[in-house]
N, C-alpha and C positions, 0 to 999 in steps of 0.2 A: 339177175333180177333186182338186187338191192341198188343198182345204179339206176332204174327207171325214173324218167321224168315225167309229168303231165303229159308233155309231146308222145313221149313213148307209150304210157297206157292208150290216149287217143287213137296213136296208130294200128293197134288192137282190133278196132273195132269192125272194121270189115272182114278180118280172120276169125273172129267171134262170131260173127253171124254167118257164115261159112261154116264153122265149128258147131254152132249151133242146128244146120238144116242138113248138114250129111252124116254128121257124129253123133249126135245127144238127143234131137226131138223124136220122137215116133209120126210115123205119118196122120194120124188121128189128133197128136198132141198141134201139131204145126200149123195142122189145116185149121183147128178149131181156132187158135192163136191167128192166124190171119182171117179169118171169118168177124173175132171179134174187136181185129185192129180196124176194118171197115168203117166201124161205126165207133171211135174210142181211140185216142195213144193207148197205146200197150208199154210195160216197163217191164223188162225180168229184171229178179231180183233174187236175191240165198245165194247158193252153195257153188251152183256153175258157174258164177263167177270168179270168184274165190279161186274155183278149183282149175280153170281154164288158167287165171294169169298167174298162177305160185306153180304151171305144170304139173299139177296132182290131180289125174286121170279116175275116176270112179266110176262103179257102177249108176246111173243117176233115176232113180225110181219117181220124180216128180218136177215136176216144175212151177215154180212161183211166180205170178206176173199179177201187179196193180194195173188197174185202170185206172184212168182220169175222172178224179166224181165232177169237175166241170162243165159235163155235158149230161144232157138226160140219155143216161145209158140203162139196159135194158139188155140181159144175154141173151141175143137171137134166138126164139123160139125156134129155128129152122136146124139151128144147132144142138139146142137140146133135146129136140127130139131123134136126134140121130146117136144121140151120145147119152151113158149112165152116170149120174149127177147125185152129187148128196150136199146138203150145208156142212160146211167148215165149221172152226171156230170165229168169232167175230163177227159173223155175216157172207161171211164169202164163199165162193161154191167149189165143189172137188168135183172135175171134170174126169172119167175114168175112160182110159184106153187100153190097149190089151195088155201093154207089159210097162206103162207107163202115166202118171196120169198129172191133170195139170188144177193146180191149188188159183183160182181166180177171186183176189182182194181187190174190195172196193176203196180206196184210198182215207176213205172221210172215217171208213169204220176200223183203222189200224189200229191197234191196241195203242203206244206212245202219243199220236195225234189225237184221240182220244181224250187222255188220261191229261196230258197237258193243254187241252180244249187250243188245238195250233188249226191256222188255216188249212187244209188238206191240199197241200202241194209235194212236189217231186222233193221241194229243198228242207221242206219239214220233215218227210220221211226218214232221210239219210240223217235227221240231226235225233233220232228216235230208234236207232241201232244202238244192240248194247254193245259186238265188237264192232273196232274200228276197219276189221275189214268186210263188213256188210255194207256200210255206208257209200253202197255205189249199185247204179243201176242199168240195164241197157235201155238205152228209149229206141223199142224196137219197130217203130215207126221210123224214124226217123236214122234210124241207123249210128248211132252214136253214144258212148257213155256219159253217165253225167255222175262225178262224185265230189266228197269233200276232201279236206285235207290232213283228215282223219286218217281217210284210206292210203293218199301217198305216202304218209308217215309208216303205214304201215308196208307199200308194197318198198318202200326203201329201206326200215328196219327188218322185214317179218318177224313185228312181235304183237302181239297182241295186245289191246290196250281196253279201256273201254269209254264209249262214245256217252251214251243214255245210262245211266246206273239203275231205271228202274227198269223193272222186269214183271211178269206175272208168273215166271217160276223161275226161283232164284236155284234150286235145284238143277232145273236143264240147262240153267247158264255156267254152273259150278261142273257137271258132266260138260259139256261142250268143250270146256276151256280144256278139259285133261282128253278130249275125245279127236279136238283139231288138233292141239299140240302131239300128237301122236301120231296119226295120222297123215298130215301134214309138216309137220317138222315146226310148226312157227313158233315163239320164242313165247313166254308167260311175261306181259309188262309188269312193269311197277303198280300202274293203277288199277289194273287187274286183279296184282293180289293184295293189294288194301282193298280192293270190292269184294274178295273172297273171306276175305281177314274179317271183315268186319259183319256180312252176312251169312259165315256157314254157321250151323247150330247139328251138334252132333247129332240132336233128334230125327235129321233129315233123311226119307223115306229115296235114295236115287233108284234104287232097283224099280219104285214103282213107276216112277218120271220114264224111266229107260223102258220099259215094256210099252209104255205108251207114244214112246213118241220113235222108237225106232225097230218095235212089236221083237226088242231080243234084249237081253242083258249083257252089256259089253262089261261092263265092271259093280263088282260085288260092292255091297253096300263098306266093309272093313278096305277093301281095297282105294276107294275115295277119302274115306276118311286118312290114311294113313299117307294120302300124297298133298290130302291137303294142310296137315299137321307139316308136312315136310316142305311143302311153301311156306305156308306163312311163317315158319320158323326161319326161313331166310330173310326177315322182314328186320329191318334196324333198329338195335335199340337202343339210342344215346343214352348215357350217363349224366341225368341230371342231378343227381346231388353232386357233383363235381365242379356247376355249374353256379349252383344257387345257392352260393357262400355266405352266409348272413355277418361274418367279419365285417369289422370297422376300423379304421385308420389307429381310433380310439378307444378302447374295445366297451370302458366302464363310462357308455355313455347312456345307459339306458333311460328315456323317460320313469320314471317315478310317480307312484302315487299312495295317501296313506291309505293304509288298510293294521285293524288293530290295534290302535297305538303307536303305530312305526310306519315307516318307510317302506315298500316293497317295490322290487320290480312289478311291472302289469303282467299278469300271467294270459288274459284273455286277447295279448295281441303281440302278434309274431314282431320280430326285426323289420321285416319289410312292410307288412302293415305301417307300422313307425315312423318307416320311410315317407309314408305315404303325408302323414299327419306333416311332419318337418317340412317339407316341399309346401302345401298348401297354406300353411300358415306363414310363409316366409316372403320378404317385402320384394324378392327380384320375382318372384312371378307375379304381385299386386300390380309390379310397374310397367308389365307387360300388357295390360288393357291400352297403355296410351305406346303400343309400340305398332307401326305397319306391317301390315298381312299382306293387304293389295293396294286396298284405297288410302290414298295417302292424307292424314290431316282432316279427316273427313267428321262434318257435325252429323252425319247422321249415325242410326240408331240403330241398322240392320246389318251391314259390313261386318264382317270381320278383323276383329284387331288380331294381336301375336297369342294374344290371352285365350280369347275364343277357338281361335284355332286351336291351342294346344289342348283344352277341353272335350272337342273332338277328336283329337287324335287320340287322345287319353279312352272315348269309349271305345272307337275302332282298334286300337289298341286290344283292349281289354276282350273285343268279339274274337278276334282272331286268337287267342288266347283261349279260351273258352273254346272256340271250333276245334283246336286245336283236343285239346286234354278231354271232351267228351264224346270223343271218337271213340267207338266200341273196339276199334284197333288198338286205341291208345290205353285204353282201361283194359284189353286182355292182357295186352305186353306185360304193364306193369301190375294188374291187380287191382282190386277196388280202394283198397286203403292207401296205397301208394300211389297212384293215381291223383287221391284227394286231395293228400300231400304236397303234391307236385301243381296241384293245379291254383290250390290257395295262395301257395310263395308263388308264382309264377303270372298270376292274374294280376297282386300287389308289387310285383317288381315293375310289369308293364305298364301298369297306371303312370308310376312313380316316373320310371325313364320316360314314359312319352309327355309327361307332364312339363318334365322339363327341357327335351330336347330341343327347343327354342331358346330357353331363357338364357345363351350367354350373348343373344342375336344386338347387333349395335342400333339406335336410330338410323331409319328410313330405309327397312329392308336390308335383302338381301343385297341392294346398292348400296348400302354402307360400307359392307365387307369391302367390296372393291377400293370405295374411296380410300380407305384406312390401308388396305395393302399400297395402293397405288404411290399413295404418300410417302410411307415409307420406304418403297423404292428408288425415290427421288432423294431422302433425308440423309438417307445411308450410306449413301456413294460417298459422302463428306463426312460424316461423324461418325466412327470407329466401333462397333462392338464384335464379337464372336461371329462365326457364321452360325454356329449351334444358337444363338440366342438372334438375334437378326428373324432366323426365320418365322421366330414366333412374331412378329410385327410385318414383313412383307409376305406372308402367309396367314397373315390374321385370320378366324377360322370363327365361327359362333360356336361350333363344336368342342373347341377348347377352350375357347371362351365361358362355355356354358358349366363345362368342368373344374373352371376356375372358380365361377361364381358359385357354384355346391359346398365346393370343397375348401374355400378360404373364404371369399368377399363378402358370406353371408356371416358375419363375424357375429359371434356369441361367446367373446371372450377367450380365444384362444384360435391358434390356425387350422382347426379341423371344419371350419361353416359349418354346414349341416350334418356331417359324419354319419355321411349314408352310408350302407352296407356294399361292400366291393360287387354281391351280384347287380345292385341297381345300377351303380358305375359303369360296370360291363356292360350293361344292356342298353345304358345310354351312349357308350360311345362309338360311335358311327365309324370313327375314323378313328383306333386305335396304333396310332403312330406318331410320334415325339421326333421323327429323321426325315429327310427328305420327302417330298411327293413320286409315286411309282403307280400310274396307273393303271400297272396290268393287273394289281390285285386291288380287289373294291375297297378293301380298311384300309388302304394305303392313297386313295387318291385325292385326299388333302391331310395338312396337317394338324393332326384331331390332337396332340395333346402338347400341351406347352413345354419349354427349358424350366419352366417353374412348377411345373407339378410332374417332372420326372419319376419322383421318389414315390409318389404315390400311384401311378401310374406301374410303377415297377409291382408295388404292393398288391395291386387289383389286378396284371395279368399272373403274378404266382399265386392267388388264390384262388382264382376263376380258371386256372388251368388253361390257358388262350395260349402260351406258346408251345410250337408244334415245330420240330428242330430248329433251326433259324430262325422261324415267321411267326412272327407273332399276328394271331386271326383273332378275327370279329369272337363275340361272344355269341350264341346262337338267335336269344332271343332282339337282337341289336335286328337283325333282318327282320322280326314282326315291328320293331316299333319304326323303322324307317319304312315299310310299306302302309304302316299306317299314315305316319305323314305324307307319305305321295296320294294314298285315296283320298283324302281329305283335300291337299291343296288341287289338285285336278280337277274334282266335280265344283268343290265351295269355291275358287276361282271365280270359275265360271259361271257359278250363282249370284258371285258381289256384281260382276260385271250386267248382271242381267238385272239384278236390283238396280244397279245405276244406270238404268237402262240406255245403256251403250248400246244393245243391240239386243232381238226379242228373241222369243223362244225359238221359233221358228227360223232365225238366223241359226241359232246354234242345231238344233231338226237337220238343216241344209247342210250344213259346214257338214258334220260326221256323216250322214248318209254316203254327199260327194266323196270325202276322205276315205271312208272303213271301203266304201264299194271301191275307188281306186284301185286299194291295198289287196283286197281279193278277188277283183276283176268280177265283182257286182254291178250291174250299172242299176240296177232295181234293188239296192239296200234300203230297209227300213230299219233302222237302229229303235224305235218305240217296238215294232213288232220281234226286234231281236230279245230285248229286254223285257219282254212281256207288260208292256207301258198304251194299257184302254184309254186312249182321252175323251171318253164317256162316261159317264159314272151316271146311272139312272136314266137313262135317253136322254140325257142333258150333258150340252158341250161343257169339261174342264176350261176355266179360266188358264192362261198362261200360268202364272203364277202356282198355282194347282198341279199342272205339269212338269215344271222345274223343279217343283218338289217331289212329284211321282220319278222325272229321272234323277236326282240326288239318291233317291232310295232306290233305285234299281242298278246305280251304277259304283255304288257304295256294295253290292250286295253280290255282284258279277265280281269286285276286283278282290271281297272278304274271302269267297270259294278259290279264286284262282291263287290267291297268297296262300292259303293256307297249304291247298290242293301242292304248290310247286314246293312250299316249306318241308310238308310229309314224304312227297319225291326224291327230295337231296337230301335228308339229314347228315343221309352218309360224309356227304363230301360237304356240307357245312361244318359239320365236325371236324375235318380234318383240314379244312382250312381251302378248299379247294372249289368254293362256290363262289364266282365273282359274277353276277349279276343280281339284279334289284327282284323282288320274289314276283312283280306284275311285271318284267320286263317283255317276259316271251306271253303275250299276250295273243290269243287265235283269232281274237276277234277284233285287236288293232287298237282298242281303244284309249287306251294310253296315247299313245303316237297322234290318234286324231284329236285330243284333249288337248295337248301340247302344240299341236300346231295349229289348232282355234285360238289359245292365251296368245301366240307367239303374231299371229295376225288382229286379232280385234281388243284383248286385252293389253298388254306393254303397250303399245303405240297408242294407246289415249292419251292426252295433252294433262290431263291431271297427275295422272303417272310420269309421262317428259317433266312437267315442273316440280315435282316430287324429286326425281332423281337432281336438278341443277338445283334446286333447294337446298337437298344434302347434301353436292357437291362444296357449297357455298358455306354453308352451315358448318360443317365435320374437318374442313380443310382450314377454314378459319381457329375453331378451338385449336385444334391441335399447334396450330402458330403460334397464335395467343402464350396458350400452358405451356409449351415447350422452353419458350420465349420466358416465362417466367419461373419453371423449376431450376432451368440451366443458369441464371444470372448471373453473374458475378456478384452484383451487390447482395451481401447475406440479407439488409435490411428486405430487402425488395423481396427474398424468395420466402419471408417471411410470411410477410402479404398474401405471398399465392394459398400458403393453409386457408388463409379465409374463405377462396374459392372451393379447394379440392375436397372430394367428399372426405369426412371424417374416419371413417369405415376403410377408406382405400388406404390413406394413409397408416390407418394403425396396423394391418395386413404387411404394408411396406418394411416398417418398423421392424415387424415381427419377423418377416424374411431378410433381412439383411441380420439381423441379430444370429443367425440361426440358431435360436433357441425357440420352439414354440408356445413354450409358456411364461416366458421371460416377463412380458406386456400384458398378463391375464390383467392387471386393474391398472390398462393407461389411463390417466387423467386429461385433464382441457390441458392445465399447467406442463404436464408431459408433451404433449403438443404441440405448445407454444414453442416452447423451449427447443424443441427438437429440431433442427439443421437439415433440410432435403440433401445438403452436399455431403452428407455421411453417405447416400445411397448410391449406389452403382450406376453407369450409366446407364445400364441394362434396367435396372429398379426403378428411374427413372422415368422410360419411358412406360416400366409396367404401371407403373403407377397412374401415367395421365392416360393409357391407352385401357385402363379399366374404371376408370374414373367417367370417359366419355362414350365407351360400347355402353356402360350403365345407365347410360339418360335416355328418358323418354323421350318421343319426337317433340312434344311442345317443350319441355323444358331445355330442351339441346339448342332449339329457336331461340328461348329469351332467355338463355346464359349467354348465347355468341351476340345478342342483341344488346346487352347488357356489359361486356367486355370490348365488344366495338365502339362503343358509345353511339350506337345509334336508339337507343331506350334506356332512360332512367328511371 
């Protein structure tokens, strides 16, 4: 059974209705069932299904079948008066036959359809099951199943999951789940018992749910509570203080302020608060407002630069963080005080890392990086250093880049920059690996931290506890701040693009409809109605614009649930190092995949973008000649000269790593400067120096520096 395909459930179907007219219906149930197919599709729907394809044989006391509310239907009076009837719950009517009898819902009045105000269709139905193996139905007209993917997950695991989380008795969902698994053998999911975890309340009455919904008591009210104390005990509990180290490189570097006469530490704000303050007051994220997002070079006023972006990542960030730690699961594990705990440092680490997860990024995008690796795998073939050092230049990385600029380039008198806290470090580094690229594990498939910030990088995975025998893994919260950056450039992309009106709303409407329905063999997908996206507001049509905004926020809001939803799932094996995909990657509803392959046809290929990229080509390939050209000189006077150009900051960082002494240079002066010889420095320092010098410049200035060195602007 766990090998079944779609093919193979399909092929079901005619031994099901077979199954259904000689084994399971009673003659009364069957006749009334085609009496009311006449006039109406008929859908079964519960338990015979279930029980038919997992071969678990039962006694069947009723049967469940919707109608289509599409049509003006009406139960044959000719049938009901031949047959004993009473209302249901919800509106529907209980058809009674001698030893068996048949429950008939009207589709439009199903409790989930309802409650989520959905159009009353077959596909709304199934996405309104709370397990995932209810989510299928027979269209007994028509002779055929229809279900989701919900269900195959299920008939290929047998484990139970759940599809709809709300319920109108969270009781007989809580009996159900110990009543099938028993029963039927099927397995207790993951997301099942985060649904029990977080909605049972010992106050809860099952004895009486059980009396009424199956007129006997299978299990004593102490006997539920004690299997369900015994699940959710199996429930993961990471070790977050292990994680969220407030250590610093430097340890006595606390902000200060007076209080009494004297000097104190701030007692009303944590280490990572701190973090927070250091990051936003500091000049490499100021300079990230003139660094490209998308639109390249652009006067207007709506786009996103590297700055904006990272401001929204920073609150998406921050939501997932919050979903995360006010989960009534996450506050039973840990407690309500520890909980608070956990969620104050935790909220302040993610601001902090996603704030700067851009900022070690070079002029003109992510096509910078390439040019600057590219270069130097040309430079190198000819000019000699390390392979360990090399690859920090043909693997240039904004990531380690970004770690650089934290941690030394934001100079304040000594080599520690901003001397954030080793958990904020962890959480920003995406790509915690100093050695080769390997990428069958996700922290390893660029190279995230430099030959010059080895030591510190040593520092930050032994206190953040990240190696795991040999491997050294991601830190856990690194997975919410890079899902944060993927929601953000995926929907806001395709925002800037719609503001530069490359293409309308309704292009982008078309693209995912055609795309998601592709991927799920839709050919009628409506991605607004999947999203729950009215483009009516008061009997008056949304402007576009209004729209684009309505899906930013619904698609912001789909990928918040599904990260966190996949975060709670793995912890386990994020913990241990064994989670290599992106937290939206396995996406059900495709939308990532169709996001990325809209940018990939309508966005990249604008011609503002092509001259953007031969821009930086032109621009980034040029400095690096230029400076190279003049660190390397041979004339001392001449590489004198280049100080005037190189920023002051890089240099004195320079200084200070070739010294290795890091506080040798606390009060370098101009005259210090002057005076001071590039050719003391390594070749390796060398190129650190002009390859951080020019990842550092903003897009205009990177334009009228190489403009300005070429002599083509004076």
């Amino acid at each position: 059974m766990n090998q079944k395909s779609n093919f193979d459930i399909n092929s079901q179907a005619r031994s099901f209705k077979l199954f259904l007219d000689r084994f399971i219906l009673s003659p009364k149930v069957r006749n009334s069932i085609e009496e009311i197919s006449k006039h109406s599709s008929v859908y079964i729907f519960s338990g015979i299904i279930r029980d038919f394809l997992t071969g678990v044989i039962d006694v069947v006391r009723d049967c469940d079948i919707v109608i289509n509310p599409g049509q003006a239907f009406k139960i044959p009076v000719s049938l009901l008066r031949k047959a004993r009837y009473e209302r249901n719950q919800f509106g529907g009517l209980k058809i009674m036959g001698d030893d068996m009898s048949l429950d008939v819902w009207f589709l439009e009045n199903t409790w989930g359809i309802v409650k989520e105000g959905d159009i009353p269709e077959v596909d709304s139905l199934l996405k309104r099951t709370f397990f995932n193996f209810s989510s299928i139905v027979f269209d007994y007209t028509n002779e055929k199943f229809i279900y989701t993917e919900e269900f195959v997950v299920f008939i290929q695991t047998n484990t139970m999951e759940v599809v709809y989380p709300l319920n109108p008795s969270n009781e007989l969902c809580i009996v159900n789940t110990f009543y099938f698994s028993d029963k039927c053998g099927i397995a207790i999911g993951r997301s099942l018992k985060q649904w029990i975890s977080s909605h049972y309340d010992e106050n809860m009455d099952f004895e009486s749910v059980q009396a009424r919904h199956f007129h006997k008591i299978i299990y004593k009210n102490d006997t539920i509570k004690k299997r369900v104390m015994e699940l959710i005990g199996e429930e993961y509990k990471i070790d977050w203080d292990r994680y969220l180290n407030s250590g610093r490189a430097r340890q006595n570097s606390g902000f200060m302020e007076y209080k009494n006469n004297k000097y104190a530490a701030n007692e009303n704000r944590s280490d990572f608060e701190s973090d927070l303050g250091r990051v936003l007051f500091s000049s490499a994220l100021r300079r990230m407002h003139d660094k490209t997002q998308v639109v390249p070079l652009t006067t207007g006023d709506s786009v996103h630069t590297r700055l904006t972006h990272s401001l929204e990542v920073m609150n998406v960030a921050e939501s997932l963080g919050l979903d995360y730690c006010r989960r009534p699961e996450f506050i039973r594990l840990y407690g309500e005080k520890q909980a608070y705990e956990i969620e104050r440092k935790m909220i302040s680490i993610l601001r902090s890392a996603a704030l700067i997860h851009d900022i070690g990024n070079p002029p003109f995008g992510h096509f910078g990086e390439t040019i600057i690796q590219n270069y130097f795998k040309e430079y190198l073939t000819t000019h000699i250093i390390t392979d360990e050092e090399a690859l920090d230049f043909t693997c240039f990385d904004g990531n380690a880049q970004g770690l650089r600029v934290v941690s030394k380039l934001q100079y304040i008198g000594d080599l520690y920059g901003l001397n954030l806290t080793y958990a904020t470090l962890a959480a920003y580094m995406k790509y915690p690996n100093q050695k080769d690229i390997n990428k069958e594990y996700i922290g390893t498939k660029k190279h995230g931290v430099y030959y010059s910030e080895k030591d510190l990088f040593e520092k930050v995975v032994k206190a953040c506890k990240m190696k795991k025998g040999d491997k050294i893994v991601r830190h856990p919260l690194s997975f919410l701040v890079e899902a944060a950056d993927s929601i953000c450039y995926l929907i806001m992309d395709v925002e800037d693009g719609f503001i530069m009106k490359w293409y309308s709303f309704n292009d982008i409407v078309k693209h995912l409809n055609s795309t998601i329905g592709e991927f799920k063999g839709d050919d009628k997908f409506d991605i607004l109605k999947e999203l729950k996206i009215n483009n009516k507001k008061d009997d008056i049509e949304k402007s576009e614009r209004q729209m684009m905004v309505d899906l930013r926020v619904a698609v912001i809001r789909h990928f918040v649930k599904l990260a966190v939803d996949t975060f709670v799932n793995n912890l386990d094996k994020i913990d241990s190092g064994d989670y290599t995909e992106e937290l939206i990657e396995k996406d059900p509803l495709y939308l990532s995949k169709a996001l990325v392959k809209f940018a990939k046809r309508y966005i990249f290929p604008q011609k503002d973008i092509e001259q953007l990229e031969l821009t930086g080509y032109s621009v980034l390939r040029g400095l690096l000649d230029i400076l190279i050209d003049y660190v390397f000189k041979d004339d001392a006077k001449f590489r004198n000269h280049s100080k005037s150009v190189i920023s002051r900051t890089c240099l004195k960082v320079a200084m200070h790593e070739i010294s290795n002494d890091k506080v040798s240079y606390k009060n370098i002066t101009e005259k210090d400067i002057w005076e001071y010889d590039v050719e003391k420095l390594t070749p390796y320092y060398k190129l650190r120096l002009i390859v951080d010098f020019v990842s550092g410049m903003t897009d205009r200035y990177a334009v009228t520096l190489y403009q300005k060195l070429s002599g083509q602007r004076l």
